[in-house]
N, CA, C and O atoms as a Maestro MAE file, in Angstrom:
{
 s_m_m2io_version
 :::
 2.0.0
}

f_m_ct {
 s_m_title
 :::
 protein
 m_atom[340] {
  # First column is atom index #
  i_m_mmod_type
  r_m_x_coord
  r_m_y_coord
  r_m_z_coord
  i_m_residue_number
  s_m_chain_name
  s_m_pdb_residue_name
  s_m_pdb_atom_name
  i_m_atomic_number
  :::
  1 25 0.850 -1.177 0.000 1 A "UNK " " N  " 7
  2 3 0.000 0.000 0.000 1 A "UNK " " CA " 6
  3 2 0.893 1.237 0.000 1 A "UNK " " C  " 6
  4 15 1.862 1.205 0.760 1 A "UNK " " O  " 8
  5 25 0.696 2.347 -0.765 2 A "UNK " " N  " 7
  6 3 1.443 4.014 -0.591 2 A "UNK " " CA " 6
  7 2 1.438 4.184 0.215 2 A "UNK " " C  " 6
  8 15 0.443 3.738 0.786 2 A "UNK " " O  " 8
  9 25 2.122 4.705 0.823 3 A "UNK " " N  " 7
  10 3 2.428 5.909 2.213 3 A "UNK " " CA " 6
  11 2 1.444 6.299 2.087 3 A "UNK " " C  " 6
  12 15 0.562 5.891 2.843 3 A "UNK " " O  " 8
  13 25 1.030 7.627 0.699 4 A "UNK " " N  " 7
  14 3 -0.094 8.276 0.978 4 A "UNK " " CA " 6
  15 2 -1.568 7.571 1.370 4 A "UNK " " C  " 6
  16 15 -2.503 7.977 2.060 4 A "UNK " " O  " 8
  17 25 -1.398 6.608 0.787 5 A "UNK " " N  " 7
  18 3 -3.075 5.813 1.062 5 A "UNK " " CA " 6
  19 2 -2.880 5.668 2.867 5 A "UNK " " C  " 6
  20 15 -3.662 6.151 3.686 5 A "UNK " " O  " 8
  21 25 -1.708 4.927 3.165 6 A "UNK " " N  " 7
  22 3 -1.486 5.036 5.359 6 A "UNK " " CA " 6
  23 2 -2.091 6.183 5.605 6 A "UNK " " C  " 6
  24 15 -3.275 6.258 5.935 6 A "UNK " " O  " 8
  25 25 -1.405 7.053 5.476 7 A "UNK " " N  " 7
  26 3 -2.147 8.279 6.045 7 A "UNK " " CA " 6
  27 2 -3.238 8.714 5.983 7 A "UNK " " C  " 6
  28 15 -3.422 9.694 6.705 7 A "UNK " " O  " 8
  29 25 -4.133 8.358 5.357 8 A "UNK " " N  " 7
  30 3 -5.600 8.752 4.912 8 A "UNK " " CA " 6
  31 2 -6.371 7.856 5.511 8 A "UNK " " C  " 6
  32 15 -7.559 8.173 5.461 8 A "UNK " " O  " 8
  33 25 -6.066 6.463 6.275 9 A "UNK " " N  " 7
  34 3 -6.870 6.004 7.263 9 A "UNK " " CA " 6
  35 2 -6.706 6.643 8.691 9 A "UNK " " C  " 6
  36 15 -7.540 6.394 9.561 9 A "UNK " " O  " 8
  37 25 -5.733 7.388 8.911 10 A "UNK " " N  " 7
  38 3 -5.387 7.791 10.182 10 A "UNK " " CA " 6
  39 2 -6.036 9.026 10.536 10 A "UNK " " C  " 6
  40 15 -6.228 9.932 9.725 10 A "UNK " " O  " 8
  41 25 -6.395 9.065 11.825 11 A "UNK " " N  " 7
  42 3 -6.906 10.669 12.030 11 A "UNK " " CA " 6
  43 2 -5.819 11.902 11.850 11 A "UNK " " C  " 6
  44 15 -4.628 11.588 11.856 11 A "UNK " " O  " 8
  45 25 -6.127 13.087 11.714 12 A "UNK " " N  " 7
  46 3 -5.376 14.332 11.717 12 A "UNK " " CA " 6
  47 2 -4.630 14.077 12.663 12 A "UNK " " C  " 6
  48 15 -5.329 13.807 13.640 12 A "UNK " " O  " 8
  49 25 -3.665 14.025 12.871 13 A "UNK " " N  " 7
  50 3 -2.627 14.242 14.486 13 A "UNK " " CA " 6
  51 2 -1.733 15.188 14.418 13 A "UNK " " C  " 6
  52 15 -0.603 15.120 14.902 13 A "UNK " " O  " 8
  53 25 -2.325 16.360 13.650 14 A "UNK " " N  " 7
  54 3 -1.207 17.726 13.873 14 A "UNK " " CA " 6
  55 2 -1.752 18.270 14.844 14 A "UNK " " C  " 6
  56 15 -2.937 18.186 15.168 14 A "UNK " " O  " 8
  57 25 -0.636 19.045 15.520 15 A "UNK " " N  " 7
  58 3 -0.733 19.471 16.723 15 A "UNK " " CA " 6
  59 2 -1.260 18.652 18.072 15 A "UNK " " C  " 6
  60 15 -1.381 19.377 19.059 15 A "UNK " " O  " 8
  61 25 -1.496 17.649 18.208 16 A "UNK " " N  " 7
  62 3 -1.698 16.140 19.210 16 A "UNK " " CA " 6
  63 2 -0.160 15.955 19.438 16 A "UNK " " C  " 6
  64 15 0.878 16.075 18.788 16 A "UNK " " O  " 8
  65 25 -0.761 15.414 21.371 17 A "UNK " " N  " 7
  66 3 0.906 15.286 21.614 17 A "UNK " " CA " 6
  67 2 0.351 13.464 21.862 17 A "UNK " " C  " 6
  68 15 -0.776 13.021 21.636 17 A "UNK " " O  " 8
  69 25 1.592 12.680 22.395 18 A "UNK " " N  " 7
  70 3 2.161 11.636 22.116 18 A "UNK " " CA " 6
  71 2 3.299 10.861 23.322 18 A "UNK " " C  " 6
  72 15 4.522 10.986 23.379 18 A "UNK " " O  " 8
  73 25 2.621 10.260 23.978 19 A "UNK " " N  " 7
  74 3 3.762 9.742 24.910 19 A "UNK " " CA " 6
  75 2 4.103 7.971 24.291 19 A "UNK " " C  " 6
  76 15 3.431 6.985 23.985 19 A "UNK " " O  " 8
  77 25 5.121 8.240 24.337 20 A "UNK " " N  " 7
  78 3 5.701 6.509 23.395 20 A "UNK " " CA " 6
  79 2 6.801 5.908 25.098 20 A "UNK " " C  " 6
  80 15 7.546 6.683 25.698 20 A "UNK " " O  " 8
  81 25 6.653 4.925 25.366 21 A "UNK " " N  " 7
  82 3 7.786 4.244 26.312 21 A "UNK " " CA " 6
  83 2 8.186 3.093 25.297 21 A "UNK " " C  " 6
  84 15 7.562 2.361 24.529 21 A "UNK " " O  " 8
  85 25 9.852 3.313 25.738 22 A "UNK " " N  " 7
  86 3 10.551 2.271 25.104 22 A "UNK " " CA " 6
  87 2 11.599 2.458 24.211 22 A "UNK " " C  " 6
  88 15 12.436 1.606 23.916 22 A "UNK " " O  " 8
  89 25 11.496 4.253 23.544 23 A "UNK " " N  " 7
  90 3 12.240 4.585 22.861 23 A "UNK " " CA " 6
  91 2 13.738 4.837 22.578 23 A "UNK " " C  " 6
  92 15 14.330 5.652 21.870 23 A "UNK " " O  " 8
  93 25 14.037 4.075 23.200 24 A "UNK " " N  " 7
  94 3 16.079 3.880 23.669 24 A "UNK " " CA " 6
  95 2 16.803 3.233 22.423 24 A "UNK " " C  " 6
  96 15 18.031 3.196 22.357 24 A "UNK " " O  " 8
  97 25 16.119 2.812 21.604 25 A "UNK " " N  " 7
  98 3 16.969 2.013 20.677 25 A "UNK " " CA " 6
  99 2 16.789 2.881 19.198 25 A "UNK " " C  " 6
  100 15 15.683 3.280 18.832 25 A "UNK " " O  " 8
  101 25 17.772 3.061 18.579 26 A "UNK " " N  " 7
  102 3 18.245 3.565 17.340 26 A "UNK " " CA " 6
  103 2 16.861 3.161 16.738 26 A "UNK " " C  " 6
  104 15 15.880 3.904 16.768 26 A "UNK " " O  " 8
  105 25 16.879 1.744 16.115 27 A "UNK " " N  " 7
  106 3 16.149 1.179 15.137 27 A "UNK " " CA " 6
  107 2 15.395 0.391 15.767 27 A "UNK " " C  " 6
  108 15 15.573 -0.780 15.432 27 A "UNK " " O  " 8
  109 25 14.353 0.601 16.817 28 A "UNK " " N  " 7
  110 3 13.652 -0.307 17.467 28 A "UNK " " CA " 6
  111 2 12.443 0.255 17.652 28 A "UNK " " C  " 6
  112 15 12.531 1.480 17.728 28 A "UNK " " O  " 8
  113 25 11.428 -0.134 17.747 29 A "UNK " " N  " 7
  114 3 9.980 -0.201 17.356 29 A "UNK " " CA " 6
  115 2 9.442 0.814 18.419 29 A "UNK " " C  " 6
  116 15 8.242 0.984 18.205 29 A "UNK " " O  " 8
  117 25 9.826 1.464 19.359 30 A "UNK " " N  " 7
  118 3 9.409 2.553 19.863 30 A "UNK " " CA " 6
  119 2 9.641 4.146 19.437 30 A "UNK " " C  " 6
  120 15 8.998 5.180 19.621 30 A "UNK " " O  " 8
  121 25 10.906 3.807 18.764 31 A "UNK " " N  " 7
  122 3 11.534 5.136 18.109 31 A "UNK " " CA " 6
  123 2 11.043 5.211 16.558 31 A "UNK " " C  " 6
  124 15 11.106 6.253 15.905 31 A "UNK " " O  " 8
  125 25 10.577 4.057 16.081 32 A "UNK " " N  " 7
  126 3 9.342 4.015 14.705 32 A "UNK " " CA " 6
  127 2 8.605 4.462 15.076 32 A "UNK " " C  " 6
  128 15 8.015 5.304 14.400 32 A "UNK " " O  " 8
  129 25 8.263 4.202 16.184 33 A "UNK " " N  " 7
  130 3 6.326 5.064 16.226 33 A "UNK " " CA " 6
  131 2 6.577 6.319 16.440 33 A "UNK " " C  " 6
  132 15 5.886 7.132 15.826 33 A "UNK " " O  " 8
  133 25 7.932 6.952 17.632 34 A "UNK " " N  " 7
  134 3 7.962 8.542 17.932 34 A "UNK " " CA " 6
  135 2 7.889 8.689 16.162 34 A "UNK " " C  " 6
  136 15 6.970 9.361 15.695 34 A "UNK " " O  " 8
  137 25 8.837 8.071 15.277 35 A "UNK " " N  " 7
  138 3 8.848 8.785 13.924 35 A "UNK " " CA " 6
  139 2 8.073 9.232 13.256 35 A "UNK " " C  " 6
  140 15 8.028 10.379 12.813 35 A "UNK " " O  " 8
  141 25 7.152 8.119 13.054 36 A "UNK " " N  " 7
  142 3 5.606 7.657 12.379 36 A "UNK " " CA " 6
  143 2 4.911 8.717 12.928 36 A "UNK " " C  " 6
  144 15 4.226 9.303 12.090 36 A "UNK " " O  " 8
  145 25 4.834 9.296 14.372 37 A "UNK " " N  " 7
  146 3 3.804 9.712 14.509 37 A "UNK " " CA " 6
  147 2 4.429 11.687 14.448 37 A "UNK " " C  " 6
  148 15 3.641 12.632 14.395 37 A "UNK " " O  " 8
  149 25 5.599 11.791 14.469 38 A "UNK " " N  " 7
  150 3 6.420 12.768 14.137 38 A "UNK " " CA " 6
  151 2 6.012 13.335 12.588 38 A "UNK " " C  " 6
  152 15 5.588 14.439 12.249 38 A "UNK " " O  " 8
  153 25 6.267 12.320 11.921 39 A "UNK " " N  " 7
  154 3 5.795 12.819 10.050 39 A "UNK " " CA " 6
  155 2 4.360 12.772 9.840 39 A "UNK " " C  " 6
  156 15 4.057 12.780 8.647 39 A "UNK " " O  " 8
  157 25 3.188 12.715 10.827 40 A "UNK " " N  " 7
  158 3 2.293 12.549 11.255 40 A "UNK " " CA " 6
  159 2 1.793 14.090 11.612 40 A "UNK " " C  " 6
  160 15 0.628 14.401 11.367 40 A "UNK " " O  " 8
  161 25 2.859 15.196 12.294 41 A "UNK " " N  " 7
  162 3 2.690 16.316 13.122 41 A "UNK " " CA " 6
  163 2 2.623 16.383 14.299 41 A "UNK " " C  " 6
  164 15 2.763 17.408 14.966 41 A "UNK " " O  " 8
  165 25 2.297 14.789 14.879 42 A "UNK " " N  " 7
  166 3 2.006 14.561 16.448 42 A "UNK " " CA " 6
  167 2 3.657 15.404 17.348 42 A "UNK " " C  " 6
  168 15 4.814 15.607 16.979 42 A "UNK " " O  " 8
  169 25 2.880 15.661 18.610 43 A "UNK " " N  " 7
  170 3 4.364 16.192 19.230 43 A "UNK " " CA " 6
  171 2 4.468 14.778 19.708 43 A "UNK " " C  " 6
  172 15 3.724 13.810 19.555 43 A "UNK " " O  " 8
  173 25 6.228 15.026 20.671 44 A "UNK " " N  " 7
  174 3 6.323 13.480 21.050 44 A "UNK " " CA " 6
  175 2 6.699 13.444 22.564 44 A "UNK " " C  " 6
  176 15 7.797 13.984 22.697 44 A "UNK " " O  " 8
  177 25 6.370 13.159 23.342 45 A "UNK " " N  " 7
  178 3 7.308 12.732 24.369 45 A "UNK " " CA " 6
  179 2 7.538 11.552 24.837 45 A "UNK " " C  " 6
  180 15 6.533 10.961 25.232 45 A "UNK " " O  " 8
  181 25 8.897 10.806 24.960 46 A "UNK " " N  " 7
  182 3 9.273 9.804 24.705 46 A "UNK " " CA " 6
  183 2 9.761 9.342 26.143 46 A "UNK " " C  " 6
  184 15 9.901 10.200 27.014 46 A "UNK " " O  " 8
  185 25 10.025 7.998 26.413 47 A "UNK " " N  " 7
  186 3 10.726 7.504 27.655 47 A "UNK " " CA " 6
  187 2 11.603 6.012 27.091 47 A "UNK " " C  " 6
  188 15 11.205 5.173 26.283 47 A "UNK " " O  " 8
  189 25 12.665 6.052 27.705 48 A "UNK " " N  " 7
  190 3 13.834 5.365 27.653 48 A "UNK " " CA " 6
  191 2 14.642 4.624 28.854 48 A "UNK " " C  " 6
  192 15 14.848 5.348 29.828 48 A "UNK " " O  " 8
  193 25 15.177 3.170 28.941 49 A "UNK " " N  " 7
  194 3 15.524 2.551 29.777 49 A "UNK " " CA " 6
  195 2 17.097 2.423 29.098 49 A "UNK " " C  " 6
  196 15 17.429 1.910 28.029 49 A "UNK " " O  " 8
  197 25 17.900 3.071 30.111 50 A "UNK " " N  " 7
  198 3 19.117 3.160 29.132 50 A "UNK " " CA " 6
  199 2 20.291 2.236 29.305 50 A "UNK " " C  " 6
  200 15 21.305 2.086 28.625 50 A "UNK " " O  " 8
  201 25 19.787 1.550 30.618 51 A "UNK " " N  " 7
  202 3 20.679 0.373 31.022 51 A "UNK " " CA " 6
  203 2 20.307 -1.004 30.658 51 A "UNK " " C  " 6
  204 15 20.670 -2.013 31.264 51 A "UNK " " O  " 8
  205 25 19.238 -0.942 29.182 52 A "UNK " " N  " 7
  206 3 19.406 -2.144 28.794 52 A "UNK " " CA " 6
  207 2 20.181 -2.187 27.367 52 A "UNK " " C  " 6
  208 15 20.140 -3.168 26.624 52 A "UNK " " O  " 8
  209 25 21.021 -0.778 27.036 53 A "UNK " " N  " 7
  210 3 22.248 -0.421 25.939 53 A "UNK " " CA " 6
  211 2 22.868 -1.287 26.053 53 A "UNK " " C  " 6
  212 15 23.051 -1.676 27.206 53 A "UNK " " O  " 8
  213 25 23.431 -1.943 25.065 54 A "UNK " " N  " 7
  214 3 24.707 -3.140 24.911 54 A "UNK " " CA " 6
  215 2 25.738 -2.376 24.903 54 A "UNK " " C  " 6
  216 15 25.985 -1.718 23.893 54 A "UNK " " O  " 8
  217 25 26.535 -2.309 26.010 55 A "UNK " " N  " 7
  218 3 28.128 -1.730 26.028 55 A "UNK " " CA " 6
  219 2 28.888 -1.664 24.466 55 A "UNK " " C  " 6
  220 15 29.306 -0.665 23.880 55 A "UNK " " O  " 8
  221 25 28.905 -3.200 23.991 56 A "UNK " " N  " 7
  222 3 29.600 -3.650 22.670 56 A "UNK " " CA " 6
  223 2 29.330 -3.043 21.621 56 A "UNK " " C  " 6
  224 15 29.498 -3.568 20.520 56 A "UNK " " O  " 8
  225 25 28.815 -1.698 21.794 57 A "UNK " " N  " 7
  226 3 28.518 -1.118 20.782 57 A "UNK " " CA " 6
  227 2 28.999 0.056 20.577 57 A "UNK " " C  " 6
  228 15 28.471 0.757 21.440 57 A "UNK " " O  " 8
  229 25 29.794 0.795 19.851 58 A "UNK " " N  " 7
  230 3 30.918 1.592 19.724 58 A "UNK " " CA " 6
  231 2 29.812 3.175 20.096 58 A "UNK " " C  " 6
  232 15 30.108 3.952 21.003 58 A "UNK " " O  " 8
  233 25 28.849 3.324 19.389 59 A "UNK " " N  " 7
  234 3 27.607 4.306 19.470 59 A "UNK " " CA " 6
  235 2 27.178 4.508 20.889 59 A "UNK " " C  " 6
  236 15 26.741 5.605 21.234 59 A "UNK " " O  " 8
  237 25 27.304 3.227 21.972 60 A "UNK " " N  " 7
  238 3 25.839 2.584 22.450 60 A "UNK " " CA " 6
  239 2 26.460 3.908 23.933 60 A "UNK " " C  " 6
  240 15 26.590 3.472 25.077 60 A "UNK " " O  " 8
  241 25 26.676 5.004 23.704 61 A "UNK " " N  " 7
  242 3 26.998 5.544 25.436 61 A "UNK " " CA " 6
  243 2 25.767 5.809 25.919 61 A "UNK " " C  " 6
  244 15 24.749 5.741 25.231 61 A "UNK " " O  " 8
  245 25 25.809 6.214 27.468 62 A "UNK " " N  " 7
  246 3 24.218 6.250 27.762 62 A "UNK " " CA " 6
  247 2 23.434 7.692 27.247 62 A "UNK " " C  " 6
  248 15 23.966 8.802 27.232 62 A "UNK " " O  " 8
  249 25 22.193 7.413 26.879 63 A "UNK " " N  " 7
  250 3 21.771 8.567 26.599 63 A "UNK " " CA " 6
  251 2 21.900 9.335 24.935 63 A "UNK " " C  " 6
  252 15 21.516 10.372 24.394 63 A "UNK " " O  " 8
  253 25 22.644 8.175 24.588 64 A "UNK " " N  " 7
  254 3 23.157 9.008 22.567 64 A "UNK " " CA " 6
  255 2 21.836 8.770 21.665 64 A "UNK " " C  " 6
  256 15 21.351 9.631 20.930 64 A "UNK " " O  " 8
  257 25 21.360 7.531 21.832 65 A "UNK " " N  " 7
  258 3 20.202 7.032 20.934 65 A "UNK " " CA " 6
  259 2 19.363 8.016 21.567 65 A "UNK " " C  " 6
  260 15 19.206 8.688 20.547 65 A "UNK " " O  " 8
  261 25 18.734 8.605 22.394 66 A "UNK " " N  " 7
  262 3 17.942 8.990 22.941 66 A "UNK " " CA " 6
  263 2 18.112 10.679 22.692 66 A "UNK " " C  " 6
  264 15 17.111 11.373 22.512 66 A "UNK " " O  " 8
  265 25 19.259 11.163 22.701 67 A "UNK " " N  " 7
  266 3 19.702 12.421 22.271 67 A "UNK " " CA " 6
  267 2 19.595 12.810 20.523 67 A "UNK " " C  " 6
  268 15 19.433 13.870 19.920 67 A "UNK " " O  " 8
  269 25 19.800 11.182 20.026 68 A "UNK " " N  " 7
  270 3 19.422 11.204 18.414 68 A "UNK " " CA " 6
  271 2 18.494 11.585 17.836 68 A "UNK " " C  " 6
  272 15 18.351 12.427 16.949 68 A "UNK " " O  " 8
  273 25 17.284 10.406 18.791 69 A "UNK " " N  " 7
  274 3 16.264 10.686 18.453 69 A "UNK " " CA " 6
  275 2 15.192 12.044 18.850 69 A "UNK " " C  " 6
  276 15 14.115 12.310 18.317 69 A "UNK " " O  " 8
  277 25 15.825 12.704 19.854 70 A "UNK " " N  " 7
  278 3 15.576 13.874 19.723 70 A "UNK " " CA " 6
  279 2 15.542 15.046 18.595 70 A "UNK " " C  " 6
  280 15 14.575 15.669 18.156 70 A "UNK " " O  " 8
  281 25 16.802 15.126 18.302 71 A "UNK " " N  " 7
  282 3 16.939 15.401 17.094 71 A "UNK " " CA " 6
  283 2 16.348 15.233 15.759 71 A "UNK " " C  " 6
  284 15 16.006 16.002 14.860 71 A "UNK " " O  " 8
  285 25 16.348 14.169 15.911 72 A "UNK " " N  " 7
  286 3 15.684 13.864 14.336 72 A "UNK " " CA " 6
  287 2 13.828 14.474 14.536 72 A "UNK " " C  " 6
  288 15 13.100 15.092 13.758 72 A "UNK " " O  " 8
  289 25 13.641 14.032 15.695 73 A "UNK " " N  " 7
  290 3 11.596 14.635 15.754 73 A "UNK " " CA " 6
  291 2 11.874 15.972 15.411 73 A "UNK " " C  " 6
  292 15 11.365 16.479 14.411 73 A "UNK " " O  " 8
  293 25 12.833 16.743 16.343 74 A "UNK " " N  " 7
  294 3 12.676 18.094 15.748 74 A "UNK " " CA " 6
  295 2 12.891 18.741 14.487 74 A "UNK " " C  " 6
  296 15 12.346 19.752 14.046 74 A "UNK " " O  " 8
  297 25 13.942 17.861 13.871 75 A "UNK " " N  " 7
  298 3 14.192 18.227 12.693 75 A "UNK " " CA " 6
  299 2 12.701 18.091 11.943 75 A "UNK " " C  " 6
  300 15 12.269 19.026 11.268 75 A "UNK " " O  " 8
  301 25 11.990 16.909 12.110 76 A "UNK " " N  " 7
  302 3 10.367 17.317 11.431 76 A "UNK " " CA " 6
  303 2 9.319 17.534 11.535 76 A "UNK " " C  " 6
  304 15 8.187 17.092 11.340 76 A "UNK " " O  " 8
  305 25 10.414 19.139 12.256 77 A "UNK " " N  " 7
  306 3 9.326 19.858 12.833 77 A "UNK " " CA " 6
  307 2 8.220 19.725 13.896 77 A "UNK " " C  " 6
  308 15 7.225 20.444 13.806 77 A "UNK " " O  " 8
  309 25 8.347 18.849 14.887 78 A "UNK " " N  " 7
  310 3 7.567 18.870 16.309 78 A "UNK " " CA " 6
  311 2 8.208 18.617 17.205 78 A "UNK " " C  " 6
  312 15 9.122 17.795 17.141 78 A "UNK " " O  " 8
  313 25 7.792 19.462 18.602 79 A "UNK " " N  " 7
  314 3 8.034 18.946 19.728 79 A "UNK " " CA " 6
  315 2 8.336 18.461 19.929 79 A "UNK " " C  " 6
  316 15 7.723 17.519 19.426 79 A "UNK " " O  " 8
  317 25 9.309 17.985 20.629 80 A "UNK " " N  " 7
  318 3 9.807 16.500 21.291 80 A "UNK " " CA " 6
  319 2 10.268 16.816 22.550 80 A "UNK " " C  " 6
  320 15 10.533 17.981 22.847 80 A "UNK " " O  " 8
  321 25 10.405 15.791 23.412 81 A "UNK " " N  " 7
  322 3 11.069 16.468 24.663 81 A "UNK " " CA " 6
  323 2 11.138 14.483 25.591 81 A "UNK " " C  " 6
  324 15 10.191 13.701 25.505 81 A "UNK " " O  " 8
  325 25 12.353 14.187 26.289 82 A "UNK " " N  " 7
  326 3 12.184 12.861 26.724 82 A "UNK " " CA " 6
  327 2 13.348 13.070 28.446 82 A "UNK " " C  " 6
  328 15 14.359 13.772 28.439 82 A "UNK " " O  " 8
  329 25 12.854 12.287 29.723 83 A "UNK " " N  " 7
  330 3 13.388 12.900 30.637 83 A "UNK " " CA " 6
  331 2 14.550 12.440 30.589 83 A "UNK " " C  " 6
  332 15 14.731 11.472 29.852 83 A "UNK " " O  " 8
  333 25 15.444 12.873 31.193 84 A "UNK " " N  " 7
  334 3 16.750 13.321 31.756 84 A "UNK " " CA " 6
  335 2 17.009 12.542 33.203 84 A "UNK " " C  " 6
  336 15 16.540 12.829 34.305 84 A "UNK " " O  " 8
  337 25 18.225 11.082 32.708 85 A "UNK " " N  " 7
  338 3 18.192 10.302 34.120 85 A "UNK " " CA " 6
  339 2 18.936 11.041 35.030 85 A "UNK " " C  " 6
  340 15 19.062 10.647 36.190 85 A "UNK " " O  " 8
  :::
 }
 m_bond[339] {
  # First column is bond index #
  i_m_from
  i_m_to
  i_m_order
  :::
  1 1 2 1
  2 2 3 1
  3 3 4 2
  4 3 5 1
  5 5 6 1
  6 6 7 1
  7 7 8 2
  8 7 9 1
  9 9 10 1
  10 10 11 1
  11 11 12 2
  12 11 13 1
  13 13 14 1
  14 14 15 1
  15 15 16 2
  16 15 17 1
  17 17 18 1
  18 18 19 1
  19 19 20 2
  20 19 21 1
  21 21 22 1
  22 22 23 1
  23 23 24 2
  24 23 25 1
  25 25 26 1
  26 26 27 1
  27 27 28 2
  28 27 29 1
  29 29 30 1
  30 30 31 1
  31 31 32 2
  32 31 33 1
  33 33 34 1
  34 34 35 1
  35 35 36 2
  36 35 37 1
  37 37 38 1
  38 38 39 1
  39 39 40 2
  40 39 41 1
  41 41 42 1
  42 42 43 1
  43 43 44 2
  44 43 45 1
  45 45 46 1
  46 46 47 1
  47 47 48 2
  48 47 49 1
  49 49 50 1
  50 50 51 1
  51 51 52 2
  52 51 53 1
  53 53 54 1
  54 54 55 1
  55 55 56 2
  56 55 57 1
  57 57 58 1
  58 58 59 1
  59 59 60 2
  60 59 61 1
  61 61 62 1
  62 62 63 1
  63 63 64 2
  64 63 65 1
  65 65 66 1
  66 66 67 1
  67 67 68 2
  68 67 69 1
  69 69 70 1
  70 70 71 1
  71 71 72 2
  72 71 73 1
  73 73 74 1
  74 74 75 1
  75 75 76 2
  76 75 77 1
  77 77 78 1
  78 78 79 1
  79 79 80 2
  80 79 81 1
  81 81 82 1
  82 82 83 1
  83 83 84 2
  84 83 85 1
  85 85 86 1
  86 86 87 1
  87 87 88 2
  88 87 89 1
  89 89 90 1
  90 90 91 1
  91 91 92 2
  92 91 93 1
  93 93 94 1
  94 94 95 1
  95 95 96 2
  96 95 97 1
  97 97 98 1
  98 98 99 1
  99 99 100 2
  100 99 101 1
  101 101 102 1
  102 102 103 1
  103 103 104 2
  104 103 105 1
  105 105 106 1
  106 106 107 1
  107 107 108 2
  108 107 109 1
  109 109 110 1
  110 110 111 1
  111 111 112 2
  112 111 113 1
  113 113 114 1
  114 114 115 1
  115 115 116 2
  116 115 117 1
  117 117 118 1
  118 118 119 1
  119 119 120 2
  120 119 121 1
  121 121 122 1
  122 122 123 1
  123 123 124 2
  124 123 125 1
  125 125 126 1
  126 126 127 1
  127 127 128 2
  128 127 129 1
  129 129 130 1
  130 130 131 1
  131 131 132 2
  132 131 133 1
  133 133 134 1
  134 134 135 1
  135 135 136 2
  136 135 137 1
  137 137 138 1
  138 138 139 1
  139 139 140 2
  140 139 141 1
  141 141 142 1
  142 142 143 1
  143 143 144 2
  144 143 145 1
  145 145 146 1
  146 146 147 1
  147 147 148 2
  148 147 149 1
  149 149 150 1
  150 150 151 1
  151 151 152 2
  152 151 153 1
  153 153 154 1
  154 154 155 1
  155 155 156 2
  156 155 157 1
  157 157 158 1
  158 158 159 1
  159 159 160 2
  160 159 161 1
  161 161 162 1
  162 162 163 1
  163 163 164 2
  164 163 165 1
  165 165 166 1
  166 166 167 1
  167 167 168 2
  168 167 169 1
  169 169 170 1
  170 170 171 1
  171 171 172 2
  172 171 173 1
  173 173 174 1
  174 174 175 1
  175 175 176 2
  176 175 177 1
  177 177 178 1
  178 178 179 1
  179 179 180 2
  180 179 181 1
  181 181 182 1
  182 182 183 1
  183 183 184 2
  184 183 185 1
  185 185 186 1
  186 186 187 1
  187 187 188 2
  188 187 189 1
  189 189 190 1
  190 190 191 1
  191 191 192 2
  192 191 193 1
  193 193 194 1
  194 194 195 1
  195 195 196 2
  196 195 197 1
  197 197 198 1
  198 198 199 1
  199 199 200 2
  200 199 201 1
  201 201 202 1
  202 202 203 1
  203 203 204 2
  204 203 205 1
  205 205 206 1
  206 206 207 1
  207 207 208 2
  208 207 209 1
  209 209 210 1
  210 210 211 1
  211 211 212 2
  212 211 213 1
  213 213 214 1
  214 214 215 1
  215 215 216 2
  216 215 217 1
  217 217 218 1
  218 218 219 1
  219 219 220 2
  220 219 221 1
  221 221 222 1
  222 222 223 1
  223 223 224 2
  224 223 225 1
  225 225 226 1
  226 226 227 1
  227 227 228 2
  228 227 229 1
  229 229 230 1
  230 230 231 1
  231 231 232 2
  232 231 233 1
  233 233 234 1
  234 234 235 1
  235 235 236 2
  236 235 237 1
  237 237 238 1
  238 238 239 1
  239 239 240 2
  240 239 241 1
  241 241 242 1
  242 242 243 1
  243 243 244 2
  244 243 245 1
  245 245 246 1
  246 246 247 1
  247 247 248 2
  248 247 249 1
  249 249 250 1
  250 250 251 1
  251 251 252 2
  252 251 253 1
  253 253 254 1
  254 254 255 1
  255 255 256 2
  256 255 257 1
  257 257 258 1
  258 258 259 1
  259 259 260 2
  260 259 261 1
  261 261 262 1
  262 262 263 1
  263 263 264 2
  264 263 265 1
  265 265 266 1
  266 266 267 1
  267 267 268 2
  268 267 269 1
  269 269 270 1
  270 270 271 1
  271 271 272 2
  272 271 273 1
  273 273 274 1
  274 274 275 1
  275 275 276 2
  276 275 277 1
  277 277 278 1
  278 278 279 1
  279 279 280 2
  280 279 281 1
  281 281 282 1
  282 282 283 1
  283 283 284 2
  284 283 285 1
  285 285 286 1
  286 286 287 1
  287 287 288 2
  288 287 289 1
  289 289 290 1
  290 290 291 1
  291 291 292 2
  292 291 293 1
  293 293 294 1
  294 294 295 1
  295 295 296 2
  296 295 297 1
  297 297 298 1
  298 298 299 1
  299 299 300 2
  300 299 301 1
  301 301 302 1
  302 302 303 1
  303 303 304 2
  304 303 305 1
  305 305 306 1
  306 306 307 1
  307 307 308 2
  308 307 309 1
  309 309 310 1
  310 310 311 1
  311 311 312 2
  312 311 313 1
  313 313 314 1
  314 314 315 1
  315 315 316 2
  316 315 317 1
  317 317 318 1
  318 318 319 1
  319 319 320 2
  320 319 321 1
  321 321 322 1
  322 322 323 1
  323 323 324 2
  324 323 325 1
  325 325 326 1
  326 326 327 1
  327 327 328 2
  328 327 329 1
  329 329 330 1
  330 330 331 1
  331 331 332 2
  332 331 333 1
  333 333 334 1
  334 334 335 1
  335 335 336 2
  336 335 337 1
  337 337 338 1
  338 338 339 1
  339 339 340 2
  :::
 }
}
């Protein structure tokens, strides 16, 4: 199915805010939905468990995925905001 056809079952969610838990991982299914619902217009606020980061990972310091994904919501254009351990 198009992208555009997804979006046209979904309600308006510009300007709607958005609490997602789980969002600690780069490419993991909580930080899809902040996205999804980011290119959406939704604002986001997000929560993160940062001590289940795999050390073995050159990226993985505490708090980077989570500082990323900050970034990137704002970059399109909404709100975002996630707490501070």
């Amino acid at each position: 199915m198009p992208t555009a056809q997804l979006f046209a079952i979904f309600p308006d969610l510009r300007g709607r805010a958005a609490l997602v838990t789980g969002a600690g991982r780069a490419v993991g299914i909580g930080a899809a939905i902040c996205r999804a619902l980011a290119d959406q217009g939704c604002n986001v606020f997000f929560t993160y468990y940062s001590g289940g980061v795999p050390r073995d990972l050159p990226e993985a310091s505490e708090g980077d995925y989570a500082v990323t994904l900050l970034r990137d919501l704002r970059a399109r254009g909404v709100r975002s905001e996630c707490p501070r351990e």
